[in-house]
BALOBA-1460 file (C-alpha; in Angstrom, 3 decimals):
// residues 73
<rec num="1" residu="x" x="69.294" y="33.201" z="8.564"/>
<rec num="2" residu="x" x="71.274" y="30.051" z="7.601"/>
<rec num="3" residu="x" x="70.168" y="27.922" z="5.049"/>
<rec num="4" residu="x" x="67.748" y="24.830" z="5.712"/>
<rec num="5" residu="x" x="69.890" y="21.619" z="4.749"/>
<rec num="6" residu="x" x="69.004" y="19.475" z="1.222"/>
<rec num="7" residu="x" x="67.312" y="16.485" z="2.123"/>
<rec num="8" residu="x" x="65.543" y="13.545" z="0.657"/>
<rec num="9" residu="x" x="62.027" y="12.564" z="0.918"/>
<rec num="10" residu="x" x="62.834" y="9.380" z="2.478"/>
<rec num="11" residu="x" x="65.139" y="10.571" z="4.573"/>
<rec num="12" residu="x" x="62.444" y="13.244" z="5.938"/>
<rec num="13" residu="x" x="59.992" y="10.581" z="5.888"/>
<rec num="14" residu="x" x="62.625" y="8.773" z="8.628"/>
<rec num="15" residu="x" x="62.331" y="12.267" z="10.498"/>
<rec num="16" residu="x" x="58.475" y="12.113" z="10.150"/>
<rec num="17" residu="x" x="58.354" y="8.222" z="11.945"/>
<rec num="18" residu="x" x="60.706" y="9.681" z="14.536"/>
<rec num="19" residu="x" x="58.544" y="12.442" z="15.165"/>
<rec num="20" residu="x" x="55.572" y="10.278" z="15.831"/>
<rec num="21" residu="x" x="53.681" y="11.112" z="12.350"/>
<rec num="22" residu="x" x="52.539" y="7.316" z="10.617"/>
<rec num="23" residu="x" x="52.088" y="6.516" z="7.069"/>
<rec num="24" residu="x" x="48.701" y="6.494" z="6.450"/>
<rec num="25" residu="x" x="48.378" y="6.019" z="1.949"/>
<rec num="26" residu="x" x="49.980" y="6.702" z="-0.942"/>
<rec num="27" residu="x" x="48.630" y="8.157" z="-4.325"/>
<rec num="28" residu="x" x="51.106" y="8.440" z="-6.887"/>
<rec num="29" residu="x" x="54.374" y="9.814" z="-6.078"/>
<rec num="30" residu="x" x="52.811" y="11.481" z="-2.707"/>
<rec num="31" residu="x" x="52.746" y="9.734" z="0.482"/>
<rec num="32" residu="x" x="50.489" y="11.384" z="3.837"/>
<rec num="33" residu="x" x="51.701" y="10.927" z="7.183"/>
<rec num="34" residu="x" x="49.588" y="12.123" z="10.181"/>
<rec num="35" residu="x" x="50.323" y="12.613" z="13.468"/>
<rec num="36" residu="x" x="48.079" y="11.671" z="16.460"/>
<rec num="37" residu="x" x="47.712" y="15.157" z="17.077"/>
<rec num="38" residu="x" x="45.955" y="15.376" z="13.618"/>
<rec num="39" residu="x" x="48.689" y="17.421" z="11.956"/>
<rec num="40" residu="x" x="48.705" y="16.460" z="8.511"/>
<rec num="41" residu="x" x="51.879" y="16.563" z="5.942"/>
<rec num="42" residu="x" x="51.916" y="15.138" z="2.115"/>
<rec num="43" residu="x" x="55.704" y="14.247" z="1.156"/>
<rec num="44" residu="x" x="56.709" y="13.781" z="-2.738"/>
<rec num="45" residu="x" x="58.631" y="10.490" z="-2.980"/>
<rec num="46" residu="x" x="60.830" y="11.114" z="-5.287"/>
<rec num="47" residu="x" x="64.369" y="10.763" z="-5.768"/>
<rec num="48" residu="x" x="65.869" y="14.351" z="-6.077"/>
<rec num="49" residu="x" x="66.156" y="16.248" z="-3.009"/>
<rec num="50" residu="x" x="62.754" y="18.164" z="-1.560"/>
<rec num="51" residu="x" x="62.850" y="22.056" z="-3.277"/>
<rec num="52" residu="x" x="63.743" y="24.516" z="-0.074"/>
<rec num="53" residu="x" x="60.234" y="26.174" z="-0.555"/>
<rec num="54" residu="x" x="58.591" y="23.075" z="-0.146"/>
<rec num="55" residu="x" x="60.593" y="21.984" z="2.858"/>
<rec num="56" residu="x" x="59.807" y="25.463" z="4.887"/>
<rec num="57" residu="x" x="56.159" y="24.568" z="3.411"/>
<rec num="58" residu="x" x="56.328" y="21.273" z="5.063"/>
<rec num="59" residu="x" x="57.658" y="22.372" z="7.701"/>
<rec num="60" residu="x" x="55.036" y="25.081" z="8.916"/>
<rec num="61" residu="x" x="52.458" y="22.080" z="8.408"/>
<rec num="62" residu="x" x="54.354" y="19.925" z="10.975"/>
<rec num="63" residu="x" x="54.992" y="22.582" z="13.335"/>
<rec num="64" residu="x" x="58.816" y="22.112" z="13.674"/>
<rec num="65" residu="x" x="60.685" y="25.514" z="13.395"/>
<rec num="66" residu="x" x="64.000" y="25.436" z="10.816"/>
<rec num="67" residu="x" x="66.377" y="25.546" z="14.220"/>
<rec num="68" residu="x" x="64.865" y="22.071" z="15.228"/>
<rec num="69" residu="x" x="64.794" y="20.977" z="12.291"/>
<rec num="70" residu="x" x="68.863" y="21.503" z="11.824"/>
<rec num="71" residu="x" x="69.347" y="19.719" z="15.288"/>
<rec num="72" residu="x" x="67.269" y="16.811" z="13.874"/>
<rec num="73" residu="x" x="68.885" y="15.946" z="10.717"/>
C-alpha cells in the first residue's frame, strides 16, 4: 500500500471546499467543516504538515478512500 502524500491543513482545507464541506467555526487552532450530508471533520490549522495517522483519521470521517484521495491532491 503506497504511502498517503504530506499535506497541509490549509491545503486539505482547499480539498474540503472542493468537496462541498463549509467552514462552519473555529476554536483555537481547530477549524470544523461539515458537509450537507452532515459528515463532520475537525482540521488542526497549523503550520506543519497533518501527522499520517491523523490524515487516514480524517479521512475515514469524510468518507474519501486513500486512492481518491491521491487523485485529488
Amino acid at each position: 500500500m503506497p504511502r498517503l502524500p504530506q499535506i497541509k491543513p490549509k491545503r486539505f482545507a482547499q480539498l474540503l471546499k472542493h468537496l462541498g464541506f463549509s467552514f462552519v467555526r473555529q476554536k483555537g487552532s481547530h477549524a470544523t467543516y461539515v458537509h450537507a450530508d452532515r459528515r463532520i471533520v475537525v482540521v488542526s490549522m497549523h503550520t506543519y504538515d497533518i501527522p499520517l495517522g491523523t490524515l487516514r483519521a480524517m479521512l475515514k470521517d469524510i468518507h474519501l478512500s486513500p486512492e481518491e484521495f491521491r487523485r485529488l491532491v
